[in-house]
Phi, psi and omega in degrees: 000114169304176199249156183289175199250150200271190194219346220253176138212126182266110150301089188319140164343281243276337166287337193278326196283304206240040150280311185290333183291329193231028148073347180332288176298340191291338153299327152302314200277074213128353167218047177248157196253002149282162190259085181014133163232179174222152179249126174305348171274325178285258186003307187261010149252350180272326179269358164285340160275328178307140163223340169288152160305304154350287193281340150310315184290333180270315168300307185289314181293312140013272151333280189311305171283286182293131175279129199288116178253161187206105206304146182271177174301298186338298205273320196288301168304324188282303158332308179268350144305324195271319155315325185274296182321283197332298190307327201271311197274013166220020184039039227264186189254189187288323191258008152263342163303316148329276176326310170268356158341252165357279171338278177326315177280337148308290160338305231244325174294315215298319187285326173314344182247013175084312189310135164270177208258118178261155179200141137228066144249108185253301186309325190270336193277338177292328182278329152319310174294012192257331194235009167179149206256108196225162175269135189211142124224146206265117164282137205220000000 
């Protein structure tokens, strides 16, 4: 069943990371016609890296502005469920399972709303789509 088409867009770490370092994106990001979530999970890794006052300052307006998505009790179980299929039909080891935790959860907010997933993680979100179906695009 397709999935209907969305209005929403969840950004990802890895757009936020190498938008702020080279400005790549930022014209993307500013003439897309869906309208932002922020994932409390993107959130909390872009501020556990921030080190600049700068980059403090981007996350906390982050905050401020954007509606905040935030994984359900559901989606934390389901995440983990979607994890162990994974660990177990790709073999994965315990800290790329670890790695894709996060991921999973992004996913899984994004969808929940209907969003698509913007990523340049392309390799971790194709193996997710392999066990849910969600709208994503990988920016490069």
């Amino acid at each position: 069943m397709p999935l209907r088409k969305t209005k929403f867009a969840v950004f990802d770490t890895s757009v936020y990371i190498e938008n702020f370092r080279s400005g790549r994106f930022t014209r993307q990001i500013l003439e897309s016609s869906l309208v932002p979530r922020c994932s409390v999970v993107v959130l909390h890794e872009l501020l556990r890296g921030a080190r600049a006052p700068l980059e403090l300052r981007f996350v906390r307006d982050l905050l401020r502005h954007c509606q905040v998505l935030t994984p359900s009790p559901q989606q934390w179980i389901q995440a983990a469920e979607l994890l162990r299929a994974i660990r177990d039909r790709e073999r994965y080891e315990p800290t790329k399972i670890r790695d894709l935790a996060f991921d999973v959860l992004i996913a899984l907010s994004a969808r929940g709303i209907g969003a698509t997933l913007i990523t340049c993680n392309e390799s971790d979100f194709r193996t997710i789509r392999r066990y849910l179906t969600f709208h994503v695009l990988y920016w490069r």
